[in-house]
N, CA, C and O atoms as CSV, one atom per row, in Angstrom:
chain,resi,resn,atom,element,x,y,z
A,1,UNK,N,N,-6.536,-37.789,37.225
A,1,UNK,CA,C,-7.607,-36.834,37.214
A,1,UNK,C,C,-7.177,-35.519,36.556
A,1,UNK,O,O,-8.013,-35.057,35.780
A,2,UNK,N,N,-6.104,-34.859,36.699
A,2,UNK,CA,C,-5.576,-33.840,36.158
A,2,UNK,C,C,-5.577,-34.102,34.926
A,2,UNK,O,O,-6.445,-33.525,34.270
A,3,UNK,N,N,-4.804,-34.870,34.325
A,3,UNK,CA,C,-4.609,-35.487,32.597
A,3,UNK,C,C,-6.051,-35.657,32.279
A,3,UNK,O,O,-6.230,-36.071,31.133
A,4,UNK,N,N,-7.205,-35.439,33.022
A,4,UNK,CA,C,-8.843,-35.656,32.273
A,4,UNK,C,C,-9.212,-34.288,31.940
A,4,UNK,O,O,-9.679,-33.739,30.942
A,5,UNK,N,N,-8.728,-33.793,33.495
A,5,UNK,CA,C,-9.099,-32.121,33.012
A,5,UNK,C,C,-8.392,-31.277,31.730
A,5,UNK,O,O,-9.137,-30.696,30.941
A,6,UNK,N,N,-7.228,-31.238,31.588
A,6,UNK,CA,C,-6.551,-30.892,30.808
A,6,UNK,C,C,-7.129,-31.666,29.013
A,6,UNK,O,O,-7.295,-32.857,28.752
A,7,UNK,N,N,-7.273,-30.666,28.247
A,7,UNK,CA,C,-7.984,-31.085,26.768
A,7,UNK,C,C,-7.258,-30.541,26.529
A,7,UNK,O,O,-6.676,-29.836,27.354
A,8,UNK,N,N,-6.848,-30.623,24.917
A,8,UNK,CA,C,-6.221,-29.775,24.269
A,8,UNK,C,C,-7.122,-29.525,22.742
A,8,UNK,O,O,-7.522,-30.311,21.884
A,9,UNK,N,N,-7.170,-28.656,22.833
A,9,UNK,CA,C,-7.834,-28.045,21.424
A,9,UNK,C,C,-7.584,-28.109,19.966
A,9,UNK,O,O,-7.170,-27.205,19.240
A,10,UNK,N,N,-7.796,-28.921,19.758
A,10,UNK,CA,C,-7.225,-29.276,17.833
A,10,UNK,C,C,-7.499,-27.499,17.316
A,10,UNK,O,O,-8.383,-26.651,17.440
A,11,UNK,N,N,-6.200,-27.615,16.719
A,11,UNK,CA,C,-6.237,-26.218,15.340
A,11,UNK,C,C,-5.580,-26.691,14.496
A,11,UNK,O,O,-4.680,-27.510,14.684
A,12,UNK,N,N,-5.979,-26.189,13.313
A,12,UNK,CA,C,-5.295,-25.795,11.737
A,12,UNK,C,C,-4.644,-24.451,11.856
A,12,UNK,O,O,-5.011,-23.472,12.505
A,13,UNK,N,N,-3.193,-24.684,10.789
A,13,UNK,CA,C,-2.451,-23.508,10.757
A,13,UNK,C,C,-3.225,-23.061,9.430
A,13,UNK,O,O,-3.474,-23.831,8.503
A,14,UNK,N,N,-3.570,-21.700,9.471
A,14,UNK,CA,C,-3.900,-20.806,8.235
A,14,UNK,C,C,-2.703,-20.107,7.884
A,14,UNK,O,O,-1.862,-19.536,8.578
A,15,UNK,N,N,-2.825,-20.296,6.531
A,15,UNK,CA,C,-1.629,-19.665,5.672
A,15,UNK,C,C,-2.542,-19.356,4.563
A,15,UNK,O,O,-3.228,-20.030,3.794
A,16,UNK,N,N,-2.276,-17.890,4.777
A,16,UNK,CA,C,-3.189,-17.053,3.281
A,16,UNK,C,C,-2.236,-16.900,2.179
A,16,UNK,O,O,-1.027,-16.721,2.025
A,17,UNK,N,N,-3.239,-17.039,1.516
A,17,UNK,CA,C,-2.061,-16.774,-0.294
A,17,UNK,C,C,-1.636,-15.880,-0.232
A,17,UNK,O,O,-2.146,-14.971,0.423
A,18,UNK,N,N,-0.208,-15.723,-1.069
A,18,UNK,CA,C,0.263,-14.748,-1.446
A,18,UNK,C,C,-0.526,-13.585,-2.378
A,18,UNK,O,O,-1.672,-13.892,-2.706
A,19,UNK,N,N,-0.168,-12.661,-2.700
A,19,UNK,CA,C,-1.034,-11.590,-3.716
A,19,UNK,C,C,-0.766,-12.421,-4.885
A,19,UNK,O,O,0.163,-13.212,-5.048
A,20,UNK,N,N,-1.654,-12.143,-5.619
A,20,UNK,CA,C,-2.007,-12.469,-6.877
A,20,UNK,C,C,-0.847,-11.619,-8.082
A,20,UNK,O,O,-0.531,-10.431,-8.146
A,21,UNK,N,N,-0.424,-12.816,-8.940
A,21,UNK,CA,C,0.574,-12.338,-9.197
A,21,UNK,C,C,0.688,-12.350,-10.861
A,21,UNK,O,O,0.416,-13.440,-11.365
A,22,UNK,N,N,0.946,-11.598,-11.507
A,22,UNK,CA,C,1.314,-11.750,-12.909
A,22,UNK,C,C,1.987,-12.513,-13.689
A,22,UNK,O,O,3.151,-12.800,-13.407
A,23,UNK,N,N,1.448,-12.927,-14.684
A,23,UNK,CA,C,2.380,-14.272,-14.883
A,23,UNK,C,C,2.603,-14.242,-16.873
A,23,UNK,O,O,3.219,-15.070,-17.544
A,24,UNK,N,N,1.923,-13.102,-17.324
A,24,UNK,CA,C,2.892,-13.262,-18.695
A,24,UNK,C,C,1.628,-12.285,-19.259
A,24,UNK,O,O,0.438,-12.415,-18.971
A,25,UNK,N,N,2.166,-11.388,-20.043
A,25,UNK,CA,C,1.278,-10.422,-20.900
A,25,UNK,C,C,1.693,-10.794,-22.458
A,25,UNK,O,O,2.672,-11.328,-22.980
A,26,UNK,N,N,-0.045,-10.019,-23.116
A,26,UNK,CA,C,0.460,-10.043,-24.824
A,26,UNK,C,C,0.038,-8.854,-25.235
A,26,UNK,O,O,-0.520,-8.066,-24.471
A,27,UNK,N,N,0.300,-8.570,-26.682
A,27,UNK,CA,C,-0.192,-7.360,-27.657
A,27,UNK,C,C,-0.442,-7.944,-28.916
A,27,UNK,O,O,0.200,-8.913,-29.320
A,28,UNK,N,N,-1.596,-7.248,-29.734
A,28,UNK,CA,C,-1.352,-7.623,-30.836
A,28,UNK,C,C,-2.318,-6.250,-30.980
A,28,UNK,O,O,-3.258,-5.854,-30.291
A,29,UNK,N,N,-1.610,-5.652,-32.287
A,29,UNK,CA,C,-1.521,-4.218,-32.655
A,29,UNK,C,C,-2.307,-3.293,-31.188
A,29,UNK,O,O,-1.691,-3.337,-30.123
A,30,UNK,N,N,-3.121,-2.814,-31.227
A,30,UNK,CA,C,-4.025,-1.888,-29.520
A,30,UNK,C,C,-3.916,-3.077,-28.623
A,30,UNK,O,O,-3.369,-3.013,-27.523
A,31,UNK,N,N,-4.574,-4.417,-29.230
A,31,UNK,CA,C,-5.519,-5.098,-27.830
A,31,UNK,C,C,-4.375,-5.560,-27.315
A,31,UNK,O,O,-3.424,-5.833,-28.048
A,32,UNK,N,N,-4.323,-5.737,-25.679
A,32,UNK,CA,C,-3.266,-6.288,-24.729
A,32,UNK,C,C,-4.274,-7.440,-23.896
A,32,UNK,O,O,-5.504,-7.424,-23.859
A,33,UNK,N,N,-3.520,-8.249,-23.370
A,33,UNK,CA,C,-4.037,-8.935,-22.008
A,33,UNK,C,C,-2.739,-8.872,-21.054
A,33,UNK,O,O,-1.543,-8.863,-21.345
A,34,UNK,N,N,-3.436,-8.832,-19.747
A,34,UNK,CA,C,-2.145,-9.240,-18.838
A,34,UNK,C,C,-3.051,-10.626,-18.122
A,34,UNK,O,O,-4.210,-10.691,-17.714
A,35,UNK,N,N,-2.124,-11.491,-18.177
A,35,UNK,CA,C,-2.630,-12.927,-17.044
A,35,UNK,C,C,-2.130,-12.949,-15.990
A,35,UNK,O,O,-0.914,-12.776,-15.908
A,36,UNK,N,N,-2.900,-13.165,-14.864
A,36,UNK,CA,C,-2.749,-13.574,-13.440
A,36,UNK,C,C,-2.738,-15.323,-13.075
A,36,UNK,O,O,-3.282,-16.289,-13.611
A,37,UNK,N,N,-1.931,-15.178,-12.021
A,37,UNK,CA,C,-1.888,-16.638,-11.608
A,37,UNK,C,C,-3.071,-17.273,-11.267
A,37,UNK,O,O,-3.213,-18.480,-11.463
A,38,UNK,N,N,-4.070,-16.471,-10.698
A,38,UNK,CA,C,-5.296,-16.744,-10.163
A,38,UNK,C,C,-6.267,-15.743,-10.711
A,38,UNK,O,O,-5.743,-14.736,-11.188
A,39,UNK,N,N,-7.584,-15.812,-10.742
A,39,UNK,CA,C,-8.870,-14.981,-11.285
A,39,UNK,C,C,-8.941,-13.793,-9.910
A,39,UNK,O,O,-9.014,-14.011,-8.701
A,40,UNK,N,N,-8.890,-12.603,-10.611
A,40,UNK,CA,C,-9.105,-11.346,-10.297
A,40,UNK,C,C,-10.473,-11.412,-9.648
A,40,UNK,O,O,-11.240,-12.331,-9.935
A,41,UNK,N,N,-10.865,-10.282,-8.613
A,41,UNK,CA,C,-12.041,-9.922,-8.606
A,41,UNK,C,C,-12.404,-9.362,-9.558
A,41,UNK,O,O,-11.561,-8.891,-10.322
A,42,UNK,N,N,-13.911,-9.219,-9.848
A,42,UNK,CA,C,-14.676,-8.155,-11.099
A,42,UNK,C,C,-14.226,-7.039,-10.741
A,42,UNK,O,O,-13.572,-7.501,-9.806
A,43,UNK,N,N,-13.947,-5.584,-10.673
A,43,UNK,CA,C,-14.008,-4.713,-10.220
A,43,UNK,C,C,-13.152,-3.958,-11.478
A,43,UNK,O,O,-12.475,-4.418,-12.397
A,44,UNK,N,N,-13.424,-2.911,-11.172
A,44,UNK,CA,C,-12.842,-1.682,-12.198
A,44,UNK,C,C,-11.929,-0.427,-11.897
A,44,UNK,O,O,-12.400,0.662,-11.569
A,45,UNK,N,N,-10.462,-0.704,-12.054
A,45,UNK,CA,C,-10.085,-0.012,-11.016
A,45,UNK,C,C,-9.682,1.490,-12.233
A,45,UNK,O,O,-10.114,1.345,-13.376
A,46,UNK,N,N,-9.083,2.501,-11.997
A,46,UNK,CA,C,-9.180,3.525,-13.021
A,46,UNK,C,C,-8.055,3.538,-13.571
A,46,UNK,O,O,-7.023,2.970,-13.215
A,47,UNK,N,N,-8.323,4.442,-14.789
A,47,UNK,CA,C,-6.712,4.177,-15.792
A,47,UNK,C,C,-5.967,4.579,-15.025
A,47,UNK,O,O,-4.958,3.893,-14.866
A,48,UNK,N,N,-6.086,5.686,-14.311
A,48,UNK,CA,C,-4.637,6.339,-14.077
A,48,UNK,C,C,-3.564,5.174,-12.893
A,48,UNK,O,O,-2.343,5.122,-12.747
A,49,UNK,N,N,-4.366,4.608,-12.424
A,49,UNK,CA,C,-3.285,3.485,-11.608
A,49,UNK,C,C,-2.851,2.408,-12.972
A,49,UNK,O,O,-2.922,1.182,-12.887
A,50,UNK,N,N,-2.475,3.031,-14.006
A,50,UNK,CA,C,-2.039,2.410,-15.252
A,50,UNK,C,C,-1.341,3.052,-16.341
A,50,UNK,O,O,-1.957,3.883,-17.008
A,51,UNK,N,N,0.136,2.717,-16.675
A,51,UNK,CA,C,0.988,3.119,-17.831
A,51,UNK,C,C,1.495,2.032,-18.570
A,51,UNK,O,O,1.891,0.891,-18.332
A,52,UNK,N,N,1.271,3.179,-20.089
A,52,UNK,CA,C,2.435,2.296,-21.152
A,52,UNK,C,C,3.184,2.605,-21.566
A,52,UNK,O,O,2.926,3.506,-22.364
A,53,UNK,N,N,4.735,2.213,-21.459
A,53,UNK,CA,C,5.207,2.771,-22.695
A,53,UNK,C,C,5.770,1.733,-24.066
A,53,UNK,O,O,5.940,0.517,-23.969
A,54,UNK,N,N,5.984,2.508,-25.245
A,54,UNK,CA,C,6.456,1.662,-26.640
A,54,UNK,C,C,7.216,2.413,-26.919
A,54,UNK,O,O,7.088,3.623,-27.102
A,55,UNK,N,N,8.562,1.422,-27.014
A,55,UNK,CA,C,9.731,1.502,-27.305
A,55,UNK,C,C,10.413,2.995,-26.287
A,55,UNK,O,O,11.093,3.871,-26.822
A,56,UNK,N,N,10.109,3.001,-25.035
A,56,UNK,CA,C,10.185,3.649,-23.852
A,56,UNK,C,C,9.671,4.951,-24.146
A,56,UNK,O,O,10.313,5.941,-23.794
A,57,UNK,N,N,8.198,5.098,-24.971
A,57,UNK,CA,C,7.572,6.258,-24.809
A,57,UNK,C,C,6.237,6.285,-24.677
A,57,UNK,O,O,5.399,5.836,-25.459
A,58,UNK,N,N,6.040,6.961,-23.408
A,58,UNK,CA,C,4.695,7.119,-22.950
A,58,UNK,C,C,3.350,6.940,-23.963
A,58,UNK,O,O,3.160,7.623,-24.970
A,59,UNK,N,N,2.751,6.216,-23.629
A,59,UNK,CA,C,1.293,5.563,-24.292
A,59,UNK,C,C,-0.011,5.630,-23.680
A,59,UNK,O,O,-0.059,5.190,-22.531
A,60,UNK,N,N,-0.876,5.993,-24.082
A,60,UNK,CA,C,-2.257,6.272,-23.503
A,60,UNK,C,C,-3.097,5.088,-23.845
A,60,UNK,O,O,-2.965,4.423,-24.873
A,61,UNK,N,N,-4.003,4.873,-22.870
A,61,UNK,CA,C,-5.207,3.680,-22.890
A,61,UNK,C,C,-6.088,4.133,-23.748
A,61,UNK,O,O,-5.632,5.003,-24.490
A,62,UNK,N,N,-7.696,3.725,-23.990
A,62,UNK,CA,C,-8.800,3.923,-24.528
A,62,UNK,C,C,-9.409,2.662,-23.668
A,62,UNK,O,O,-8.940,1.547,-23.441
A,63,UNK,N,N,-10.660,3.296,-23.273
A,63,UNK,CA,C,-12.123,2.248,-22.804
A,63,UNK,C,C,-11.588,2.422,-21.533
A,63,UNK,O,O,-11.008,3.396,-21.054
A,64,UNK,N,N,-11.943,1.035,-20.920
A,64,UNK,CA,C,-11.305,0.998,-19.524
A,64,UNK,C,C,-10.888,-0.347,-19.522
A,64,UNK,O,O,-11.098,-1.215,-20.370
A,65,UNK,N,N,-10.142,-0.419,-18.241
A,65,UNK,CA,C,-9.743,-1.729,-17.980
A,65,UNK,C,C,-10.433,-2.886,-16.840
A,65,UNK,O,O,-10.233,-2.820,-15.627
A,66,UNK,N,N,-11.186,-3.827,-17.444
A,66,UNK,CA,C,-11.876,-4.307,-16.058
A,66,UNK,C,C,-11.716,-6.039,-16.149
A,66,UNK,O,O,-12.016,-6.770,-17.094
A,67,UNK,N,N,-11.154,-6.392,-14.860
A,67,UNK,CA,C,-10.806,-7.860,-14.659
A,67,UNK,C,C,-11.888,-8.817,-15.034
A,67,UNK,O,O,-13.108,-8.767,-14.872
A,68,UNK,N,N,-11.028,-9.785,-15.634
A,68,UNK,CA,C,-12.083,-10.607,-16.082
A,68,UNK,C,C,-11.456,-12.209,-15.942
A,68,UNK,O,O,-10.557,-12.599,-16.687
A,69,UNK,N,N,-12.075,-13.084,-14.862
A,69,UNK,CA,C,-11.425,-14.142,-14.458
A,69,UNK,C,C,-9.372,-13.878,-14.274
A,69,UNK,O,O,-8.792,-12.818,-14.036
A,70,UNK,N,N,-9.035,-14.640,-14.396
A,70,UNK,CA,C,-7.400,-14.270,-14.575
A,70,UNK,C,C,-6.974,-13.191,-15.534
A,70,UNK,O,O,-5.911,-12.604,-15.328
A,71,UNK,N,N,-7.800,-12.861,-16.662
A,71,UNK,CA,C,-7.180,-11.962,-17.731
A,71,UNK,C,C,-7.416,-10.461,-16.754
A,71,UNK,O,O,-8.178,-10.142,-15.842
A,72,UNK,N,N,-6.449,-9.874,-17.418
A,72,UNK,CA,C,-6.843,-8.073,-17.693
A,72,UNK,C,C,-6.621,-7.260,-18.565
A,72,UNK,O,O,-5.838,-6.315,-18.472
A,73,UNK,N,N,-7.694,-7.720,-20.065
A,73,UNK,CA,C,-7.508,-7.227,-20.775
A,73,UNK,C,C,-7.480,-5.378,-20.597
A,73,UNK,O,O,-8.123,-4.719,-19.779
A,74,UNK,N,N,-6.507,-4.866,-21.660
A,74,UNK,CA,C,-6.536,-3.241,-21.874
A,74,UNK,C,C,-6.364,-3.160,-23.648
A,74,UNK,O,O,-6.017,-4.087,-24.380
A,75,UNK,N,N,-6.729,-1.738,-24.054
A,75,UNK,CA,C,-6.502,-1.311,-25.388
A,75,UNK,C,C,-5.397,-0.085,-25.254
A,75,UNK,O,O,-5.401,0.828,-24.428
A,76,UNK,N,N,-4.712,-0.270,-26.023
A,76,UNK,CA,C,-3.905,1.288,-26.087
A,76,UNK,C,C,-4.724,2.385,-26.974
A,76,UNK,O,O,-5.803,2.141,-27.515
A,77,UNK,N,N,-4.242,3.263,-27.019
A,77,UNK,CA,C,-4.574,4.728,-27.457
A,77,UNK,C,C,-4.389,4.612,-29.528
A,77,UNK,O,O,-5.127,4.900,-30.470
A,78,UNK,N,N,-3.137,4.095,-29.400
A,78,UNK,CA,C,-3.046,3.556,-30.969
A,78,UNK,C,C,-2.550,2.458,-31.173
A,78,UNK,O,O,-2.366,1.842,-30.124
A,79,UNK,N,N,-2.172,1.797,-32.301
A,79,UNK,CA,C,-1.726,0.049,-32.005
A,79,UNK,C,C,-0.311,0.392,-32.183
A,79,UNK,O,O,0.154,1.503,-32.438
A,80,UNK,N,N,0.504,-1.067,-31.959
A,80,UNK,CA,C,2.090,-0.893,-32.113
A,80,UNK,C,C,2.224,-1.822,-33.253
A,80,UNK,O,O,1.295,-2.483,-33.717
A,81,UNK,N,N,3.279,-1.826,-33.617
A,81,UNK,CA,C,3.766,-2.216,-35.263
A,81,UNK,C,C,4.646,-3.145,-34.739
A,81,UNK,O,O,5.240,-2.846,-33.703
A,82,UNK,N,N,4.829,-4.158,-35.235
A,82,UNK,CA,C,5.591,-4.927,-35.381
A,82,UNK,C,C,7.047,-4.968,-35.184
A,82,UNK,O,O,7.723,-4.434,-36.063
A,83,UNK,N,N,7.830,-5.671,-33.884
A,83,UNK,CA,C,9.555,-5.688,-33.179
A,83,UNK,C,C,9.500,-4.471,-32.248
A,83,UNK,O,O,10.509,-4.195,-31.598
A,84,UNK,N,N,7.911,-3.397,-32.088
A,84,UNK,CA,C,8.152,-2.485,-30.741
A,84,UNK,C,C,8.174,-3.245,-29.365
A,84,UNK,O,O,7.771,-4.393,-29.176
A,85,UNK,N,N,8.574,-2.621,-28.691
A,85,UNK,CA,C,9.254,-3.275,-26.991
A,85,UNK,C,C,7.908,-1.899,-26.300
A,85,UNK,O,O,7.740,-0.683,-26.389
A,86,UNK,N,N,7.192,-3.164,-25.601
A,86,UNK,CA,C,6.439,-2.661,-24.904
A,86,UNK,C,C,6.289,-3.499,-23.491
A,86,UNK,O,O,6.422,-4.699,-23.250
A,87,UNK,N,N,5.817,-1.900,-22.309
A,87,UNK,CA,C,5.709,-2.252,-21.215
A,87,UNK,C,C,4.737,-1.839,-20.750
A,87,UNK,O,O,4.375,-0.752,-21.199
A,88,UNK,N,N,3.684,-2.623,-19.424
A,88,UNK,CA,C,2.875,-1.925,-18.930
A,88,UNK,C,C,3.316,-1.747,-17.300
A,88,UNK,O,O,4.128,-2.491,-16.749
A,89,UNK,N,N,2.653,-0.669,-16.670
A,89,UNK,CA,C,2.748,-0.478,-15.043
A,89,UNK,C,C,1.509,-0.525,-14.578
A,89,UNK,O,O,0.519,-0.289,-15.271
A,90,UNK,N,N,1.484,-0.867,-13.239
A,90,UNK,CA,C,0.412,-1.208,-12.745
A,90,UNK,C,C,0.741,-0.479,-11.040
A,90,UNK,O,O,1.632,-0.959,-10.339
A,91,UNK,N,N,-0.084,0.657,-10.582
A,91,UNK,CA,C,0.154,1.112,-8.898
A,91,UNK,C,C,-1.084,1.748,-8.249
A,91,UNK,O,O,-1.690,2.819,-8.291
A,92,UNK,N,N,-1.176,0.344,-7.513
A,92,UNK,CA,C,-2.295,0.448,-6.403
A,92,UNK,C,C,-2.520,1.306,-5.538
A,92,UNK,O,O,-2.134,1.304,-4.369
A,93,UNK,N,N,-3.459,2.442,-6.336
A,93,UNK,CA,C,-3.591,3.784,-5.811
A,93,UNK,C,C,-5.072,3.938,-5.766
A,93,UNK,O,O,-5.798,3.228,-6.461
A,94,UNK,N,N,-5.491,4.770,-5.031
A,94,UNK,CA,C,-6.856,5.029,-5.367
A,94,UNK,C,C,-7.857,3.808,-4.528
A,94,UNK,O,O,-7.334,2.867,-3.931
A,95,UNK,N,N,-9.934,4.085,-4.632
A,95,UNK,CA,C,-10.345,3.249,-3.893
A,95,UNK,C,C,-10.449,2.223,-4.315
A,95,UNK,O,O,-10.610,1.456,-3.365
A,96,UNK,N,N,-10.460,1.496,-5.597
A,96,UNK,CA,C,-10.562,0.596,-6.178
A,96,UNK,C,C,-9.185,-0.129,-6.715
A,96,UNK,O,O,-8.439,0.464,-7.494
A,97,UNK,N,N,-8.973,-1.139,-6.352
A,97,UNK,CA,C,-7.283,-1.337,-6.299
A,97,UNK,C,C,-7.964,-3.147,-6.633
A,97,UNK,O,O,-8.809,-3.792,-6.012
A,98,UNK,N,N,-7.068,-3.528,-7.977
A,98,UNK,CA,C,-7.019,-5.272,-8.168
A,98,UNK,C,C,-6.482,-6.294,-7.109
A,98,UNK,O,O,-5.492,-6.445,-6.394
A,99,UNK,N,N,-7.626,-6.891,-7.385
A,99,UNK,CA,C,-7.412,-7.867,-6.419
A,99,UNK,C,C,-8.220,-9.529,-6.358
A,99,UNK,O,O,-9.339,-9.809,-6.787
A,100,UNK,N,N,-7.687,-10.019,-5.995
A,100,UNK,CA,C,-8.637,-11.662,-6.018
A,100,UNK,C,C,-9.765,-11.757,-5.589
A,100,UNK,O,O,-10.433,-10.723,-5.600
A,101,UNK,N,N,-10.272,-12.775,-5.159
A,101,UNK,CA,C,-11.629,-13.076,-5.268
A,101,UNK,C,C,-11.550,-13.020,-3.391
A,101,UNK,O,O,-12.463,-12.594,-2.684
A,102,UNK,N,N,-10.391,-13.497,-2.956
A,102,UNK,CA,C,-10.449,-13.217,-1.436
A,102,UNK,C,C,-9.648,-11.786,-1.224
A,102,UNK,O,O,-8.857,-12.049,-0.319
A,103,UNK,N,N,-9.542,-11.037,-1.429
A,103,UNK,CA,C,-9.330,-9.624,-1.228
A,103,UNK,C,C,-7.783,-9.207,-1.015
A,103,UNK,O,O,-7.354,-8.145,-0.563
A,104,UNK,N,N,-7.086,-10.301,-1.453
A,104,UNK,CA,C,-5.550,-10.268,-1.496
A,104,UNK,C,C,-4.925,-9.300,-3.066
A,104,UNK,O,O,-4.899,-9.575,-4.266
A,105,UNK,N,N,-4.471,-8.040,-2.200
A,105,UNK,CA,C,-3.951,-7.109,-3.509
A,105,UNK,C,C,-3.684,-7.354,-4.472
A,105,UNK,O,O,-3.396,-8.549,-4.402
A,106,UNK,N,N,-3.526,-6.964,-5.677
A,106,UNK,CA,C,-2.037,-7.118,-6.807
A,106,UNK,C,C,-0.807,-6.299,-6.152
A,106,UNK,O,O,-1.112,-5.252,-5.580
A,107,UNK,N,N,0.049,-6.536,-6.169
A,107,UNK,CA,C,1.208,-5.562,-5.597
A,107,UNK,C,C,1.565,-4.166,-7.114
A,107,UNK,O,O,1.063,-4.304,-8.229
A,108,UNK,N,N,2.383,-3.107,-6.781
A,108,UNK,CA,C,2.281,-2.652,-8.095
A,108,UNK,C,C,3.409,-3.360,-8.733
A,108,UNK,O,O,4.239,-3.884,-7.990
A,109,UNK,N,N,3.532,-3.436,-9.875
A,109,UNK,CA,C,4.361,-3.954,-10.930
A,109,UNK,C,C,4.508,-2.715,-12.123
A,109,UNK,O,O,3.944,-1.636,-12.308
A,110,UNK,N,N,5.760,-3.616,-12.936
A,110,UNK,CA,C,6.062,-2.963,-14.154
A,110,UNK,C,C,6.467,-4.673,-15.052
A,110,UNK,O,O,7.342,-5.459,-14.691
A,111,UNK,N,N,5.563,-4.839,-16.199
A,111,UNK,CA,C,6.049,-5.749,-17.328
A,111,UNK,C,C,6.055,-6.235,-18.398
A,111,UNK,O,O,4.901,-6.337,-18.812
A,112,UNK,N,N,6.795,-6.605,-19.096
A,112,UNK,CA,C,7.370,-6.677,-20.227
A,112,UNK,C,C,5.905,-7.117,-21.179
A,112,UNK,O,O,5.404,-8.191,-20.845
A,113,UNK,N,N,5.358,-6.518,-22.079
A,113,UNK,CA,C,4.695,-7.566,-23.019
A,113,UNK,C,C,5.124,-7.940,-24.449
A,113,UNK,O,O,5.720,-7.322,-25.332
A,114,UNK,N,N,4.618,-9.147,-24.357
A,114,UNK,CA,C,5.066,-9.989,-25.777
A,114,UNK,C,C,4.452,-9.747,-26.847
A,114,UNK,O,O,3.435,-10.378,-27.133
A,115,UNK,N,N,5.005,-8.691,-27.720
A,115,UNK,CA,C,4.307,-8.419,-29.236
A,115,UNK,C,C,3.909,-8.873,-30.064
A,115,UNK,O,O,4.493,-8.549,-31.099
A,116,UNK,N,N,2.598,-9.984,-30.266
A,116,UNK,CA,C,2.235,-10.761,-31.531
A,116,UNK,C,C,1.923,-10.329,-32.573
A,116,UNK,O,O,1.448,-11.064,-33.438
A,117,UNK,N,N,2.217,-8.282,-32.860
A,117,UNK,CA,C,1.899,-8.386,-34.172
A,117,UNK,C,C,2.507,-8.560,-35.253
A,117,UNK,O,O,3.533,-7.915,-35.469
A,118,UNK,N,N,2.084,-9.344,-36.052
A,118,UNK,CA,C,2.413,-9.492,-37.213
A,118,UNK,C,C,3.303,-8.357,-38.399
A,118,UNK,O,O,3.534,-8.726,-39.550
């Protein structure tokens, strides 16, 4: 009779994803993309939680930057020339901060992009 009373309650373990994570940037002369492992929310977060530099000197955006599925495309201020070493930063400041489609941050980063111009 005891072993009738006694139920035990089926559960699933939840395990939430990790943050959404960067997984390889490009350039070709202004236009950049950065790719995510997973699709971004839509949202628009502001330049200033955003730096560049080329060939380790400070670089300015133009337009804005707004997620679009996994990409995040950006434009720089002027284009880069061909064998420059460029980096972007990324710090989750402010009310609008990147993030997935389930509300899991980007963490901030700093990384390398791959120069296709010609």
């Amino acid at each position: 009779m005891v072993a009738q009373a006694l139920r035990f309650k089926q559960f699933s373990w939840y395990s939430p994803k990790p943050n959404p994570n960067h997984s390889n940037a490009t350039i070709f002369n202004a236009g950049g993309d950065i790719m995510f492992d997973r699709a971004l929310a839509a949202n628009t977060p502001t330049m200033a939680q955003f730096s560049a530099k080329v060939d380790g000197v400070a670089r300015g955006f133009t337009g804005s930057i707004f997620a679009s599925g996994t990409d995040l495309p950006f434009t720089l201020a002027s284009p880069v020339t061909v064998g420059q070493r460029v980096e972007v930063s990324y710090a989750p400041t402010g009310a609008v901060k990147l993030q997935d489609a389930q509300g899991n941050l980007v963490a901030a980063f700093t990384t390398p992009v791959r120069n296709t111009t010609p």
